[in-house]
C-alpha positions in Angstrom: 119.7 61.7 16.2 122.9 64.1 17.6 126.0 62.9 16.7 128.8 62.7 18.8 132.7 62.6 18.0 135.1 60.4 20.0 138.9 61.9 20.0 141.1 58.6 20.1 144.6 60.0 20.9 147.7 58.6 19.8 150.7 56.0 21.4 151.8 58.0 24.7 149.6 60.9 24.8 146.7 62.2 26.6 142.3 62.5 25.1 142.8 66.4 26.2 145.0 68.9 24.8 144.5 71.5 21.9 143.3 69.9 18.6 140.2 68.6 20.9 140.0 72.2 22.0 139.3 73.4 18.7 137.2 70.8 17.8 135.1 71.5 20.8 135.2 75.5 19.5 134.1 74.7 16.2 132.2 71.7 16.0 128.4 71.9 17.8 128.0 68.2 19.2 129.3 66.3 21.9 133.3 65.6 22.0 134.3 62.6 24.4 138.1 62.4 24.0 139.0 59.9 27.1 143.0 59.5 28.0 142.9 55.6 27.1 145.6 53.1 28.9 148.3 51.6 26.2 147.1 48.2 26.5 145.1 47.6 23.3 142.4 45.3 24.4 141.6 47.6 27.3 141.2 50.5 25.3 138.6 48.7 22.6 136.6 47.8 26.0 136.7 51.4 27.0 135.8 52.6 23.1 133.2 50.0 23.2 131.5 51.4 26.0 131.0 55.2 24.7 130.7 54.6 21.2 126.9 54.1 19.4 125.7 54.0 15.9 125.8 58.1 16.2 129.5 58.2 16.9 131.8 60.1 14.4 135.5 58.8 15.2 138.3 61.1 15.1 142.0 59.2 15.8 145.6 60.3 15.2 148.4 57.8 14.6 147.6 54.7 16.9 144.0 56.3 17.4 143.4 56.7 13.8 144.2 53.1 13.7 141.7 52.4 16.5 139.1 54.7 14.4 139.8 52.6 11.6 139.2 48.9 13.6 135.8 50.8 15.0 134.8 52.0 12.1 135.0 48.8 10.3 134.0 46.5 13.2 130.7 48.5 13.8 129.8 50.4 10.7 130.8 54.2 11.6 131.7 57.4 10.2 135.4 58.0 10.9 138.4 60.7 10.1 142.2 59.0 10.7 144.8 61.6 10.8 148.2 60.0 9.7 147.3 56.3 11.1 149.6 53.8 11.8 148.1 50.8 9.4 150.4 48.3 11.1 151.0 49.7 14.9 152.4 45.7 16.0 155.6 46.4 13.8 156.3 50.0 15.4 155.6 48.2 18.8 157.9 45.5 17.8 160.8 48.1 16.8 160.1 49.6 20.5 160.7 46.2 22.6 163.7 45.5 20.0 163.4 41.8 20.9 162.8 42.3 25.2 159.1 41.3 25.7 158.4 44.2 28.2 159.5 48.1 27.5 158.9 51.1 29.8 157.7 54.1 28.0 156.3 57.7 29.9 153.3 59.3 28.2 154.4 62.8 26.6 151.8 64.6 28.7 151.0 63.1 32.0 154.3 61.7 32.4 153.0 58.8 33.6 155.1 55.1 33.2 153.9 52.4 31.1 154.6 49.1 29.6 154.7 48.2 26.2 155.0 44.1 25.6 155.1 42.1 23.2 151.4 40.4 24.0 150.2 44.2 23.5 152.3 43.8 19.5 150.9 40.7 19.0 147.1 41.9 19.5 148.0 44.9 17.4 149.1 42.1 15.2 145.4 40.3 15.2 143.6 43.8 15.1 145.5 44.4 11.6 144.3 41.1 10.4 141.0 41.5 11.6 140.1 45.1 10.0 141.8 44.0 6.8 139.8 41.1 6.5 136.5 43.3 7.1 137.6 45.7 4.5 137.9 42.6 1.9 134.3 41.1 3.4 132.7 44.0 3.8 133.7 46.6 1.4 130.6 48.6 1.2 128.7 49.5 4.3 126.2 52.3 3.3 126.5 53.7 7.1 130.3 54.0 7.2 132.4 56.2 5.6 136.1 56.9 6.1 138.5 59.7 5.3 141.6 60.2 5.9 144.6 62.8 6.3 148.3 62.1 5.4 150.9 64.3 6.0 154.0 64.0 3.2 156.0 65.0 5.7 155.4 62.9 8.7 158.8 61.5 10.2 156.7 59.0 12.1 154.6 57.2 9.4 155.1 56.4 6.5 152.3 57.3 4.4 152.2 55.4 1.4 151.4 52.5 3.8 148.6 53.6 4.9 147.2 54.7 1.4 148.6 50.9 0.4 146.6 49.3 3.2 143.4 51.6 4.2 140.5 51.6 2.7 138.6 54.8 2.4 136.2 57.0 1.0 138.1 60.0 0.5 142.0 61.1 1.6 143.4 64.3 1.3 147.3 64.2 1.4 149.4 67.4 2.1 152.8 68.4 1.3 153.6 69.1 5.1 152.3 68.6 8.2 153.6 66.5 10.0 153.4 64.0 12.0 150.4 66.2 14.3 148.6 67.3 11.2 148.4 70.2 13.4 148.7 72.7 10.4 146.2 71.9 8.8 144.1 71.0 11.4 141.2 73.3 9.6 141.0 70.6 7.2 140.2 68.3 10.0 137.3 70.2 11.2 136.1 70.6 7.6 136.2 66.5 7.6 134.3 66.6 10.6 131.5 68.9 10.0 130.4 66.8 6.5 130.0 64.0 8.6 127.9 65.7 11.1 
């Protein structure tokens, strides 16, 4: 069977843009990376539609952490790039007690609304993917690895090590919050899943 990898992006940006570009150049599959809306039970109907039992999972920040729900709720292969293990709390910082905020993506520029429904099925995600990870531990068809970037400003990284479970993480000194310099690790990940 041909795999193919689906490019979650993360909170307020857009599928396209230049780390899919290079996977696309150095990866020989299939790369779906869709723009997904912010509200979280749209975008796991969306994911649910284009992903399959073939499906590598590639997500940065908020899309690592919708790798990392995918991953564990259907048994895939997945790389999360500086996740966000707990998105519902950095939502929750973002409405700073108002039940609706109005954010622009980066890229399109395009408004949106964060609210606190959106935090609280963040919130229920969390729970359900940490439960799976204590139910289900070892799943012979999926395999995670993950990225962490000392320096990301965004995340803090010794949460995610704290709460993710995975088969392998590589952790550099810098990097960032993008990962973008080291983005040939990345492809490496990738390719072993392929």
């Amino acid at each position: 069977m041909t795999k193919k990898i689906v490019y979650i992006h993360g909170f307020a940006t857009a599928g396209e843009g230049l780390k899919v570009d290079l996977i696309r150049k150095q990866v020989d599959c299939e790369v779906i990376s869709p723009t997904l809306e912010f509200n979280p039970e749209k975008t796991i109907v969306e994911l649910e539609k284009i992903i399959d039992k073939d499906t590598v999972l590639v997500g940065t920040s908020l899309g690592g952490f919708y790798a990392w729900y995918m991953a564990y709720k259907h048994n895939l292969k997945a790389i999360l790039i500086n996740p966000s293990p707990t998105p519902n709390h950095s939502m929750n910082e973002r409405l700073n007690g108002a039940k609706m905020v109005m954010f622009n993506n980066l890229i399109t520029n395009e408004p949106f609304p964060i609210t606190k429904e959106h935090s609280d099925y963040l919130a229920k995600m969390t729970q359900e993917t940490l439960t799976r990870q204590i139910k289900f531990p070892n799943d012979k068809d999926r395999y995670i690895t993950m990225f962490l970037a000392k320096d990301d400003t965004v995340l803090n990284h010794f949460m995610s090590i704290e709460l993710i479970d995975v088969n392998d993480i590589f952790i550099t000194e810098n990097g960032e919050h993008s990962y973008f310099k080291n983005w040939d690790y990345v492809i490496t990940g990738i390719k072993k899943m392929l």
